[in-house]
Each structure stands twice: as C-alpha cells, then as structure tokens.
BAKEBA-17030 format. One line per field, with one value per residue (C-alpha): residue in one letter; residue number from 1; x, y, z. Coordinates in steps of 0.2 Angstrom, whole numbers, plus 5000, padded with zeros to 4 digits. Layout:
<sites>
residu = c(A/...)
num = c(NUM/...)
c1 = c(X/...)
c2 = c(Y/...)
c3 = c(Z/...)
</sites>
This chain:
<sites>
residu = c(X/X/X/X/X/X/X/X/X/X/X/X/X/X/X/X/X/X/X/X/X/X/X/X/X/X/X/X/X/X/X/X/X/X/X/X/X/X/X/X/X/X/X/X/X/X/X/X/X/X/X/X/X/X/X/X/X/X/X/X/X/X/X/X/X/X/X/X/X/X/X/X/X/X/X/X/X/X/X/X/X/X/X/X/X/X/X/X/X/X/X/X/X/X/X/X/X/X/X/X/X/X/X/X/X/X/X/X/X/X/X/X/X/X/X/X/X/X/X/X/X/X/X/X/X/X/X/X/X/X/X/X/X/X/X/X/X/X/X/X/X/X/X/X/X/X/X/X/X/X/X/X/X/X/X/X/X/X/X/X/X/X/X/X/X/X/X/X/X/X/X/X/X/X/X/X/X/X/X/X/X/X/X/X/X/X/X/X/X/X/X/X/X/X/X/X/X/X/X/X/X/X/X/X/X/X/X/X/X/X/X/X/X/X/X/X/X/X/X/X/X/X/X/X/X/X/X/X/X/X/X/X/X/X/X/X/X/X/X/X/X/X/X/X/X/X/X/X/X/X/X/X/X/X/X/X/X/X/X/X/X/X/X/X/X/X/X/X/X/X/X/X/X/X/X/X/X/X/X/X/X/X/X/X/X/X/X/X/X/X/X/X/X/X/X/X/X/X/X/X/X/X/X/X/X/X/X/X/X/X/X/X/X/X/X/X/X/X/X/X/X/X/X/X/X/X/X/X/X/X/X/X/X/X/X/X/X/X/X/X/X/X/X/X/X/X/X/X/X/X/X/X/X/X/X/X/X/X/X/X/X/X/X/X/X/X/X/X/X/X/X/X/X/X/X/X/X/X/X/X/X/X/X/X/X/X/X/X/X/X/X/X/X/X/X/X/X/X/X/X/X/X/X/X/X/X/X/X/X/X/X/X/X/X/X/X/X/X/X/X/X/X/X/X/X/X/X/X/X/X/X/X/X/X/X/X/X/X/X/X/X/X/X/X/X/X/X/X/X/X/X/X/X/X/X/X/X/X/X/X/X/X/X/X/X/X/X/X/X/X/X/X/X/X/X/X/X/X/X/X/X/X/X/X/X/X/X/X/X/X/X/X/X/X/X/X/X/X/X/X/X/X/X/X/X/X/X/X/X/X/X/X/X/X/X/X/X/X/X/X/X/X/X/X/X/X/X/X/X/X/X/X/X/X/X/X/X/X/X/X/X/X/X/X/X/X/X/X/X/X/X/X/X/X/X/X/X/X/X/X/X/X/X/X/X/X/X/X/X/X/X/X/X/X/X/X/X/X/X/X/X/X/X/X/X/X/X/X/X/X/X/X/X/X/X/X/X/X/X/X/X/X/X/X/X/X/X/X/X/X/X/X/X/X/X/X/X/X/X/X/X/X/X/X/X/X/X/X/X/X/X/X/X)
num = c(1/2/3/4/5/6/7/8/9/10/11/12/13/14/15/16/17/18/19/20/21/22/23/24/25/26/27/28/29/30/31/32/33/34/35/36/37/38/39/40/41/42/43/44/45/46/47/48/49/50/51/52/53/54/55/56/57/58/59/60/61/62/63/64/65/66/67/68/69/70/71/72/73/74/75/76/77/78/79/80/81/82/83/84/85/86/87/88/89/90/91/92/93/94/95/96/97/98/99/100/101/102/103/104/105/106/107/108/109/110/111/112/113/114/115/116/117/118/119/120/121/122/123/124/125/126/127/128/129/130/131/132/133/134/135/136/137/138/139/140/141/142/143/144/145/146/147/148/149/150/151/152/153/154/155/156/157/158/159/160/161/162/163/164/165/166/167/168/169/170/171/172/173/174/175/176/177/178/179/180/181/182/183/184/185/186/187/188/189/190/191/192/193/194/195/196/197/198/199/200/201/202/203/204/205/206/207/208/209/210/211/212/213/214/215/216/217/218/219/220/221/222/223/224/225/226/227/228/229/230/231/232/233/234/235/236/237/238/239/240/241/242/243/244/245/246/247/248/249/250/251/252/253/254/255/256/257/258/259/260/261/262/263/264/265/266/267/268/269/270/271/272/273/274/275/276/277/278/279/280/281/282/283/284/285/286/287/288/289/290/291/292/293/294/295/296/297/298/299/300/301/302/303/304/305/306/307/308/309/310/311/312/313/314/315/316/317/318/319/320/321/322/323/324/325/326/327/328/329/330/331/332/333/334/335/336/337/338/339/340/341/342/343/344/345/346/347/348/349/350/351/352/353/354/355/356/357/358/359/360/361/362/363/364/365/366/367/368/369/370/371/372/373/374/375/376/377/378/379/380/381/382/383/384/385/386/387/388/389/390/391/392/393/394/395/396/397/398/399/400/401/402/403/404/405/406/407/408/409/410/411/412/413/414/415/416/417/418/419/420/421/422/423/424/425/426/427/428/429/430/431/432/433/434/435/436/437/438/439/440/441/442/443/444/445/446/447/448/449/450/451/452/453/454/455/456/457/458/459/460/461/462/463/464/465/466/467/468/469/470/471/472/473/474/475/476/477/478/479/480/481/482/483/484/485/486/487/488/489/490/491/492/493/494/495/496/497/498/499/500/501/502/503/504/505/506/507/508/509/510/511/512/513/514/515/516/517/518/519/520/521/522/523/524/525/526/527/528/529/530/531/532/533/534/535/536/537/538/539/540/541/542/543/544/545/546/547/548/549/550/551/552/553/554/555/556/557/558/559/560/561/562/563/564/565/566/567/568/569/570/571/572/573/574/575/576/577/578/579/580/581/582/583/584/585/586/587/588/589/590/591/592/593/594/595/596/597/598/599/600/601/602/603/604/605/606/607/608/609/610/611/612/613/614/615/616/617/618/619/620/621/622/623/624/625/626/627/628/629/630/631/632/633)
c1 = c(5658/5640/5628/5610/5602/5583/5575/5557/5546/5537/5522/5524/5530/5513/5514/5505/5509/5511/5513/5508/5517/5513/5528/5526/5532/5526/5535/5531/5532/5534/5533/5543/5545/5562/5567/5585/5599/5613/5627/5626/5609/5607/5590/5586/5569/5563/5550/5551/5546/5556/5554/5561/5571/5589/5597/5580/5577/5581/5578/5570/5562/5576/5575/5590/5603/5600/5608/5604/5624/5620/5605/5610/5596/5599/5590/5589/5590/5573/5575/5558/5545/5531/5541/5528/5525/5523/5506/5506/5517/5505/5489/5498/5503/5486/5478/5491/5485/5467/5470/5478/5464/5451/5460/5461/5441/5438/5446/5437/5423/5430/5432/5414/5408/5418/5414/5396/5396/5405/5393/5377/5385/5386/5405/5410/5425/5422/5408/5416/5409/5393/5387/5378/5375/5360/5347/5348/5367/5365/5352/5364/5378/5367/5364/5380/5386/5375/5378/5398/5394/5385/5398/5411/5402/5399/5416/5421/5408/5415/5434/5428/5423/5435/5448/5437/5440/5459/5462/5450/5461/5475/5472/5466/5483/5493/5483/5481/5497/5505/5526/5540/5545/5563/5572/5581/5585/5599/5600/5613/5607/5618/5609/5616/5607/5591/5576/5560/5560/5548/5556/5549/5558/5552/5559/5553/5547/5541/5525/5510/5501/5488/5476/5461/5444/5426/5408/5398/5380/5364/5349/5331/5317/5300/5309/5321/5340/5346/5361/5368/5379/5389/5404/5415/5435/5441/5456/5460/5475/5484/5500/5509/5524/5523/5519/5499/5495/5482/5474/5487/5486/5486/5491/5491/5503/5505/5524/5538/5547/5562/5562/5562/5576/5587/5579/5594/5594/5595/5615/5612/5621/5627/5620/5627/5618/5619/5615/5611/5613/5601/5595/5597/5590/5600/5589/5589/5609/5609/5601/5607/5618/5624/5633/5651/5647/5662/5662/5645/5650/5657/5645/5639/5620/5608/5599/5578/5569/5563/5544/5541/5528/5511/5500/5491/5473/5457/5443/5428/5410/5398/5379/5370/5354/5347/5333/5330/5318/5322/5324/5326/5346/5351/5363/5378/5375/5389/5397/5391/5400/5411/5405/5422/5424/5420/5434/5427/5440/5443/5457/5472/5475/5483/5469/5468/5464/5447/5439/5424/5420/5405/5402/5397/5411/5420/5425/5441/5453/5473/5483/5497/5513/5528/5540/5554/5572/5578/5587/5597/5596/5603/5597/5583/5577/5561/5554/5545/5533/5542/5527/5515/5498/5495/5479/5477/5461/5451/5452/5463/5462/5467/5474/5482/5496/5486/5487/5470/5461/5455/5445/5443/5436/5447/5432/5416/5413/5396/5397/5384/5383/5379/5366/5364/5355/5369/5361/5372/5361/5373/5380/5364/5347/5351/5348/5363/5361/5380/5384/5398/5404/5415/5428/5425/5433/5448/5457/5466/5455/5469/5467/5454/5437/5420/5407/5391/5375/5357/5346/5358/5356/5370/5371/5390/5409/5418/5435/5442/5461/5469/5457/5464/5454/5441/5442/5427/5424/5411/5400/5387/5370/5361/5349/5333/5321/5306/5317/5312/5328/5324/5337/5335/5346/5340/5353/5352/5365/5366/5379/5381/5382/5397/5405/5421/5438/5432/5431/5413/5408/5395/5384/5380/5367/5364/5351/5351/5335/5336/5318/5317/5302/5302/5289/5291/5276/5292/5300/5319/5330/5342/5344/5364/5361/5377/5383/5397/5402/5413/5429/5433/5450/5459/5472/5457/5448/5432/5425/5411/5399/5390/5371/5363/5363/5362/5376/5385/5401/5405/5406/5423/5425/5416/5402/5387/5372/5352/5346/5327/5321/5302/5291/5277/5264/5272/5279/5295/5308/5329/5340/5359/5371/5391/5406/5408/5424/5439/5449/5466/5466/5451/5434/5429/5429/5441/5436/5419/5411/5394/5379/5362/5355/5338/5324/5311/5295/5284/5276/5282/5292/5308/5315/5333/5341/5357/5361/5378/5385/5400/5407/5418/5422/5410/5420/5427/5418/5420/5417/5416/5427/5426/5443/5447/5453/5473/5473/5478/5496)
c2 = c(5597/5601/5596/5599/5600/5595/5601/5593/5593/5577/5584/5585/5567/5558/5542/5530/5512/5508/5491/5490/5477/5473/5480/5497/5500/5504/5502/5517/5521/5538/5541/5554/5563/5570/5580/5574/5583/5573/5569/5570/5575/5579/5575/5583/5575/5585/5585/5566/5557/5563/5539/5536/5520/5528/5512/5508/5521/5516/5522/5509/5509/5518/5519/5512/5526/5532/5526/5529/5529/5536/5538/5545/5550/5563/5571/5594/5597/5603/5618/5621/5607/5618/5619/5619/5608/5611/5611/5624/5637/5633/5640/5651/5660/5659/5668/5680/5686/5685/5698/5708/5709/5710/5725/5732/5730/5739/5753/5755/5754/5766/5780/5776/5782/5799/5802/5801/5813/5826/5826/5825/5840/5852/5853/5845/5857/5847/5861/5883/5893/5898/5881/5865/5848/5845/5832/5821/5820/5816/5801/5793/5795/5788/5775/5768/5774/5759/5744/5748/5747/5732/5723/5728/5720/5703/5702/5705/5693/5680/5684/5681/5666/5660/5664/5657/5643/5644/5647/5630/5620/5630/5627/5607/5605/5613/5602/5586/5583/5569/5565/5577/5578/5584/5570/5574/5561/5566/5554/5556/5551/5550/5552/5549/5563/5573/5561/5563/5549/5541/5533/5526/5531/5517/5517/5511/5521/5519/5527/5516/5501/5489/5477/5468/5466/5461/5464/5448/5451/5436/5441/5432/5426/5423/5425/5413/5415/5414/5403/5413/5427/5440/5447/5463/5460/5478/5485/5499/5510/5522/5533/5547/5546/5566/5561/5559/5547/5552/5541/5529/5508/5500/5483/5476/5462/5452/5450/5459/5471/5469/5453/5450/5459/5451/5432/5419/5401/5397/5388/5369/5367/5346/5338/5329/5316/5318/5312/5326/5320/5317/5329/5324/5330/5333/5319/5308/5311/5307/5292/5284/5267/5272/5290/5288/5297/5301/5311/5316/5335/5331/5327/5337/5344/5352/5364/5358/5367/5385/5390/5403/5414/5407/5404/5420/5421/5416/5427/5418/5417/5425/5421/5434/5428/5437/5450/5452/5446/5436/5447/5464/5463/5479/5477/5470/5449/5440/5425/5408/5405/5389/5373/5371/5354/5354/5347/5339/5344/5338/5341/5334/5324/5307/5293/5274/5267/5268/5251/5257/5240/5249/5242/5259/5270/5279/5297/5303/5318/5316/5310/5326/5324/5320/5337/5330/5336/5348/5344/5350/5353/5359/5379/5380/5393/5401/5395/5408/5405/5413/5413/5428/5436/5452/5459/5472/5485/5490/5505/5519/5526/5544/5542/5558/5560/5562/5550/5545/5527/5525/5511/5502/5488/5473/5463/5458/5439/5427/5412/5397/5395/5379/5386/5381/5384/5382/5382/5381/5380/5380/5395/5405/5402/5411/5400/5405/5407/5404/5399/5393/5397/5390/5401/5397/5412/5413/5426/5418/5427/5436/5436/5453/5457/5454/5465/5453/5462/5453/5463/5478/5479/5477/5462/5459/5460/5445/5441/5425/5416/5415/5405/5399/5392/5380/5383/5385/5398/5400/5417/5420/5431/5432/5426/5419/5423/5413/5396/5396/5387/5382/5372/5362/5356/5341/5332/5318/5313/5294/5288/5270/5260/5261/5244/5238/5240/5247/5269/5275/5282/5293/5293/5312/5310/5327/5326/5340/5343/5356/5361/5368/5378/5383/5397/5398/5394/5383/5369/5371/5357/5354/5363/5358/5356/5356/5350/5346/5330/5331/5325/5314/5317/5301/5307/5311/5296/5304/5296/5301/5290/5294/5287/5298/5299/5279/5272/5287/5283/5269/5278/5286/5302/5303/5290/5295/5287/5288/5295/5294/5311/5318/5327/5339/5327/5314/5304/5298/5302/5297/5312/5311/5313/5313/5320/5337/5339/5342/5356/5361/5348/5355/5346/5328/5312/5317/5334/5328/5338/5333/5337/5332/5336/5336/5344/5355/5356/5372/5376/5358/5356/5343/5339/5333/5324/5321/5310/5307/5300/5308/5291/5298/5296/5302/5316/5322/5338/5340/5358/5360/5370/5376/5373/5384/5377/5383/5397/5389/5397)
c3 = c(5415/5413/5427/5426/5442/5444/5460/5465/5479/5484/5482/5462/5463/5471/5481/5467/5477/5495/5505/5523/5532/5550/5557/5558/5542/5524/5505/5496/5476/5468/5451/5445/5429/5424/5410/5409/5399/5390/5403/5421/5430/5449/5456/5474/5481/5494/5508/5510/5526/5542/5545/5531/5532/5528/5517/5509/5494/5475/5458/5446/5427/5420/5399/5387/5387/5405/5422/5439/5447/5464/5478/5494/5508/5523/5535/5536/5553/5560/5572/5571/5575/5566/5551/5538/5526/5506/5506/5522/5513/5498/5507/5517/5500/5494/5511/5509/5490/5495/5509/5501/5486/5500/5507/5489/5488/5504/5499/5485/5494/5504/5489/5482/5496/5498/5479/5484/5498/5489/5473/5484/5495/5480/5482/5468/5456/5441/5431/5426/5440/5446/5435/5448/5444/5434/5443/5429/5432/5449/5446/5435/5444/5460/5447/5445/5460/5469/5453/5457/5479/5474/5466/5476/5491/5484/5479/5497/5503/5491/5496/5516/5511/5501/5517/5529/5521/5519/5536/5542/5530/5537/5555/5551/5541/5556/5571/5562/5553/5561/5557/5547/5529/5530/5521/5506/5494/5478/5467/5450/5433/5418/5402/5383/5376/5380/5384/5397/5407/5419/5435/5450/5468/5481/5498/5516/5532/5548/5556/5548/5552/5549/5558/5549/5557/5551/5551/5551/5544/5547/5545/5548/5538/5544/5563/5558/5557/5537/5534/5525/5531/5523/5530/5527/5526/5535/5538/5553/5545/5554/5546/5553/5542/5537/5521/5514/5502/5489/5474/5481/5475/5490/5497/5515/5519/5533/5530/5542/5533/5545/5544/5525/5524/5537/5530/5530/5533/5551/5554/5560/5575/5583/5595/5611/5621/5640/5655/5668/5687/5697/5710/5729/5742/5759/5768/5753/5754/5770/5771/5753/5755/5737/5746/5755/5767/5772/5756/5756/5755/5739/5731/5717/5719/5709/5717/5714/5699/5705/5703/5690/5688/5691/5676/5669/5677/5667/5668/5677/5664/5672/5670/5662/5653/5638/5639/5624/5612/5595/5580/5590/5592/5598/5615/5620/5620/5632/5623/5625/5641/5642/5654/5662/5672/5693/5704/5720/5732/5750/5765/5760/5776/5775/5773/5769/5752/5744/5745/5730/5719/5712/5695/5687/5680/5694/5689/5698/5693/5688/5701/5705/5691/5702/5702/5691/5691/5677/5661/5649/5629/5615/5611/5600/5585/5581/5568/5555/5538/5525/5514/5517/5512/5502/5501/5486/5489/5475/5468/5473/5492/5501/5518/5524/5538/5553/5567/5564/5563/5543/5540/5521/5517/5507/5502/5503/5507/5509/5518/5522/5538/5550/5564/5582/5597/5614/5632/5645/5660/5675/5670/5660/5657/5639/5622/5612/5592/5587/5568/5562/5546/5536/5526/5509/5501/5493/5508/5524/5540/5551/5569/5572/5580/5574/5575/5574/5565/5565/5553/5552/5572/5583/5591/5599/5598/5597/5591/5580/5576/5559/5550/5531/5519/5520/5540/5552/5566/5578/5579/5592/5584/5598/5611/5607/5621/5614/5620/5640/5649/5668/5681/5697/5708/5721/5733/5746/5756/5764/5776/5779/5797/5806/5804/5817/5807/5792/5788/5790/5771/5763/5747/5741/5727/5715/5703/5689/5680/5663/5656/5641/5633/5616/5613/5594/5582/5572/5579/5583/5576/5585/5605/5612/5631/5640/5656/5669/5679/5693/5694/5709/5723/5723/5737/5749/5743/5737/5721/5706/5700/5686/5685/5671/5656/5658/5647/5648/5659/5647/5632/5624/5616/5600/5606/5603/5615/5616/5632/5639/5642/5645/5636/5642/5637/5647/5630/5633/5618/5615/5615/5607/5624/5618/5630/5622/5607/5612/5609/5611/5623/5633/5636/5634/5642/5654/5661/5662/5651/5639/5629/5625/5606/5603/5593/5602/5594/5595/5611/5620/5635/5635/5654/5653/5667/5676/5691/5700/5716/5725/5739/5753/5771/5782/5789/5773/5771/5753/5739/5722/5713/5695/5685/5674/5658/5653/5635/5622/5615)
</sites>
C-alpha cells in the first residue's frame, strides 16, 4: 500500500497561539499546512520542545474526507547538549557560503594585481616581437584596472559585514538559547483523495511562566495630587522551552494546567460523632476521687498537645521620615508604617485582686486562653475555584527561548482615586499621601508588585492581594514634606499613701501631644492622625485608663466622636476620633488603636492630645511592649 511521507521542521510550522498557565507550563498551537495524498499519510514533526508534555499533543481542524488515526510523540536521544538547533544550522550554512565567496573575491583581488605588475614591468607576451605596449594602452588598462579593484574591495567590505553579522547572531543564538527541541511528533493522516489541508497541532510543555505586576501612575496639579490614576496591567514572562514564539496570539491564564486535567469531584466521605477522652495529668490522676486507684495505671492517657513551631516572625516598622519635598518624588518612600497596639507588661508573680472602681473605661489585655486537650476530626479537602481568568494581549508578541525576563503590558486601566494624608507620629514624623483606588475595570488584579510613579518619577514598590472587581486597595505616593509633624511625650507618676491591710498602688499618667504644621499655600482636607492606647495586665493587676480623647473609652467600634483640639491662634476646634477599622481581625476597639481626622488649613497649626492613666502596685515595675499583629493567611 502507498504511503506518502511528509517530513517538516517546526520551524515551517510557526507557534500562532499559546496559553500560559501559572504552573510552569504553556498550551501551544501550530498550524500546519499539508499536502496530503489519497490514502494513508505519515507526518514527522520535527525539532519540537525537548518539555513537551508526552500525552498532551493532538491534531484538530481536519477537513470532510480526511482523518487523523494516530499521534505518537518521542524523544531522539541527545548526545550532544550543543546539538544545534534549525535556525543554527540555517546560519551556520549561510556563513559558510559567504566565506567561501569572500575567498573567491580575494583572490581576484589577488590576480588584478599580478596582471598589473606584469604590464607596467614591460613583460607582458601578449604583442609579435620587438613590439611594446603603447601608453595609450596602458592608461586604459590602468583605467579599468582600478574600477574593477574598486569593486572588488567593496564587495568584500560588504561580505565582512554581512558575516560579522552572522556570527553575532550565531554566537547570541548558541549562548542565549535556553531548552532543547529534539521531540518528534508522527502523526498518521488518512486522506480520500488528494486535498491541501490546514491542521492545527496543539500540545502542552513545561519551561514557561507568568506573574502580573503593575505601574501605578498619579500625578499633581498645581502641587496637588490628581485623583485620577492610571495604571499599567504587566506581565513578567519567562520560556525556555527550546522553542521561540514569534508573531504568536497570546493569553495568560491563572488556571493550573495540571490540575484541569486531573479535575474530579472530590468523593463525600461519613461522618462519626465522638467523644475524645479527657487528658489527665499524673497529679490530677493522683489526686482524682473519680480514679481507682488501685487501677490508676490502667488508665488510658493522652499525652498533652506538643508545641509546634513558633509563629513566623514580623518584621518591626521602622521610623524613617521623609526628606523629600512634595512633587519631586524620586527615592525609595517606606510604607506608611502600621500603629500596632502596646501591651503594658509586668512580672508575673502571684498578686491579690485588683480593687480599681474608677468609673472611666479601664482598658486591660485578654486574659491567657486555657491550653485545651486535642481532638479528633474527620479528614478534610482542599478546596479549589474551578472558575479561572484569561487575559488575552493585543496584538501579536515575539518572545524567544532564552531564559530571559520579558515584560508586556495586558492593559491600560484609569481609576479615581480616594486621596488621604496618614501620619503616624509614634513611629514617623512623615505625612503619608496614600490613595486608595477602587478597581473599576473589567480585569480581576492578581497578587504582584506595584511600582508607584508621581509625575513619571519613582516614587516606591509596593505590592497588593487579589483584588476583583469593584474592590479597593491602598497605594502610598509619597511624602509630603510641606505638612510639619512634631511629637511629645510628658509622664507623671503618683503613688498613694500607704494604708494598713490594703496593697500600696501607683498612678502613671502619659500625656501625648501630635503638632502638626501644614506649610502648603492650600488647605489639606482631611490629615488621619493615628495613635496607640495601651493594653492593661489583668494577671499582674496593672490597669489603663483612658482620659483623652474625652468620650473615647466609651465608644464602640464604628463610633465616631468630637474631640477639642487647639489651634495656632488659640481657637479651639472638634476633630473626628473613631478606633481605627478592623481588618482581618487586627485594629480597633480592642487592640487599642485610634485616629483623629481633621482638616489643616494653610499655614495653621492644629495640636492634638492624648492622655491615659496606667494603676498598679507600687513595686510593679512595668514596660511597654509593641505587639505585633499576626499575617493574615
């Protein structure tokens, strides 16, 4: 029986379409264009990628009349790691003809120039005897002697150039090329009768991947901060499949191609109610009525829950203030650091109850959660969102196999933008411009890093979560250095009488005091001033009172108060006080943590004030200690 065989590089067979999954691996289509006889047809792709997923090629797009009956993919083996690719041997050949022209050239050269010197020597046989070269001869020769050494040179100054070139490329191809192409994939086509057909190869390999990030744009107008930002959708590719990709459709998606191919409904297992017994220690054995103790070493125990590893550590905010001035963004700008909540801490010793009936809000921190004995459950399962995004990017894109970081950009995206100025005094002097923008595109943001411009200068890196649609995130631009921040700490510490029957106690008193300056010629709406509260010791009997902001103890989560605060010009004026939001279970009402908002007028002076009382015993020697709060996972 007839079979025609069709052999084809992959080179002729360009990748037009590929999808970049976020597991290392990418869906590639090839269109291929056969000219099939009637009957049976043997297809050998060559020079595919060495990652190629070895189950994952098929053939698709077959006409009426024609039937794809068998794919198979195998590797050559590769004894040579420099085995070079199609594209290689392609130049390679090229250098090789341009040599040997070049040499040709140079010998011609060569003969002008012995032709020369044996005419202008008078040795020349070419006239009878006794006859010489006329000097009309010899100016023509001379003539055409130097046109013909002319062109000769500038066609081997042409041909140094051209392999000067060759071997750059050559040398770029051989020490950039990242991956091997020494899959082979045969595929059998039967055909009813003669027909060029157009079919599409598409198979999975490994060696690519993908991660988005984004350029966040602000700029000012008249020394203000626009709200209205701009921000660029990027992606950071890398492929070293051994295959390059040029004028290639191309689609990111955040789906696992792993994992879509190996999707089932997870199997629902029953479940059993049961009671787990109760750990006891060896004392609490010992001295239990409810234990024979005649059998006491009979009894079952569980040994007490083990310690794991300890919780990763946070890294501490430090306090750097901005130097630079407003508008002239151009160095690194430290996030706006985070007001964590301060423990007031004392030694642990065993003490009487505290007899405190102040009538102000007494702030005190958990009690300790009692260590409880472990129980049992039924196994559990992972669950995953089978629905996933797929960004296409315009146009068509070249990313060759090189190892190398390529960065294209999915889309452009403008956002308005909510702007506010963040001081957190105890921790910087720096006003903070963050904006928080509110995703009103039509593209899910992935998790990436921001790089924050102001003006088209640099301002920071920053990073943000998955954030879908109609979501807000928070983006620092910058430090305004025209908004003066200074911060004073007083403290005054009282101890009662010592009474018969009755602990001696102390009254610390610390008064904070935040002065803020704005320098602008425009007034600043709204100015976020926040601060910390400690959090009392109820084991060691050291308590927190909170005096000012007056009102503030008694308020809940959410409540916003008025509190006095003073102006330069000795006017007093009411600022908004609230606990700060809580997120992810951080912040609020229960760590302590709250804010003033006011509105600074150009060139005036606002003083905001905080006043607390810590009551303990008079030999508690108490610190204070920043918590740190837990990552949200």
């Amino acid at each position: 029986m007839f079979v025609n065989t069709i052999v084809l590089n992959a080179t002729r067979a360009p990748v037009t379409a590929a999808t970049i999954f976020q597991s290392d691996a990418a869906e590639l289509t090839r269109s291929l264009t056969l000219e099939l006889k009637s009957g049976r047809n043997v297809v050998e792709i060559s020079d595919i990628s060495g990652g190629i997923h070895r189950d994952s090629p098929r053939i698709s797009g077959a006409p009426g009349g024609v039937r794809v009956v068998d794919v198979v993919c195998k590797k050559k083996p590769s004894f040579n790691q420099d085995e070079p690719t199609a594209e290689i041997r392609e130049i390679t050949k090229k250098g090789i003809a341009l040599n040997a022209e070049r040499e040709l050239r140079r010998q011609e050269a060569a003969l002008l120039d012995d032709s020369a010197r044996l005419i202008t020597s008078g040795k020349g046989e070419t006239r009878e005897a006794n006859a010489s070269v006329g000097s009309d001869e010899i100016l023509e020769f001379v003539g055409k002697y130097v046109q013909r050494k002319l062109a000769v040179q500038k066609t081997l100054q042409t041909l140094d150039e051209q392999i000067v070139e060759l071997e750059k490329k050559l040398a770029m191809l051989r020490n950039a090329r990242k991956g091997d192409s020494n899959a082979v994939i045969t595929t059998t086509v039967v055909a009813g009768s003669d027909v060029k057909a157009e079919l599409k190869l598409t198979y999975l390999v490994s060696g690519v991947m993908w991660r988005p990030f984004y350029d966040l744009h602000a700029t000012t107008i008249d020394g203000q901060p626009s709200n209205d930002v701009s921000m660029r959708y990027c992606a950071t590719i890398v492929q070293r499949t051994g295959e390059d990709w040029n004028d290639t459709t191309l689609t990111l998606s955040t789906a696992d191609a792993q994992a879509q191919r190996q999707m089932s409904v997870p199997p629902l297992q029953p479940l059993k109610i049961t009671v787990p017994v109760r750990y006891l220690s060896p004392l609490h054995r010992y001295f239990s009525h409810g234990i024979d103790h005649e059998n006491q070493y009979g009894v079952t125990v569980i040994p007490p829950p083990r310690f794991g590893a300890q919780p990763p550590a946070v890294p501490q905010f430090g306090a750097q203030g901005g130097t630079m001035a407003f508008g002239s963004f151009g160095s690194h700008i430290p996030p706006a650091p985070s007001s964590a909540p301060i423990v007031i801490t004392a030694p642990s010793e065993s003490r009487r109850a505290s007899t405190d009936s102040s009538q102000s809000r007494a702030r005190r921190s958990p009690s300790p959660q009692r260590m409880t004995p472990p129980t049992f459950s039924s196994p559990g399962f992972s669950s995953r969102n089978s629905v996933s995004v797929a960004y296409r990017v315009e146009g068509t894109v070249s990313i060759p196999s090189d190892g190398e970081e390529h960065q294209l950009t999915v889309a452009l995206l403008n956002f308005g933008a909510e702007l506010n100025y963040v001081c957190v005094p105890r921790k910087s002097s720096a006003v903070y411009i963050v904006s928080k923008v509110i995703n009103t595109s039509e593209y899910d943001l992935l998790p990436g890093a921001v790089n924050v411009y102001m003006n088209d200068s640099f301002v920071t890196r920053t990073s943000i979560n998955f954030k879908s649609v109609n979501e807000s995130f928070d983006c620092v631009l910058g430090v305004d250095t025209s908004i003066k921040v200074s911060y004073r700490q007083d403290e005054k510490t009282e101890h009662e009488p010592r009474r018969n029957f009755a602990e001696p106690q102390k009254t610390t008193t610390r008064t904070m005091i935040t002065t803020v300056i704005n320098r602008h010629n425009h007034d600043i709406p709204e100015l976020i001033v926040r601060e910390s509260v400690p959090l009392g010791s109820e084991a060691d009997k050291v308590s927190v009172i909170l005096r000012k902001p007056a009102g503030l103890a008694a308020a809940k989560d959410g409540q916003v108060i008025l509190d006095r605060v003073e102006a330069d010009d000795g006017e007093a004026a009411k600022a908004k006080v609230r606990w700060t939001d809580v997120v992810d279970g951080n912040g609020g009402e229960k760590d302590g943590l709250f804010e003033w908002i006011h509105a600074i007028p150009a060139g005036k002076k606002i003083s905001f004030e905080a006043q607390w009382d810590i009551k303990s015993p008079s030999d508690v020697r108490w610190t204070e200690q920043t918590v740190f709060f837990k990552t949200a996972q």
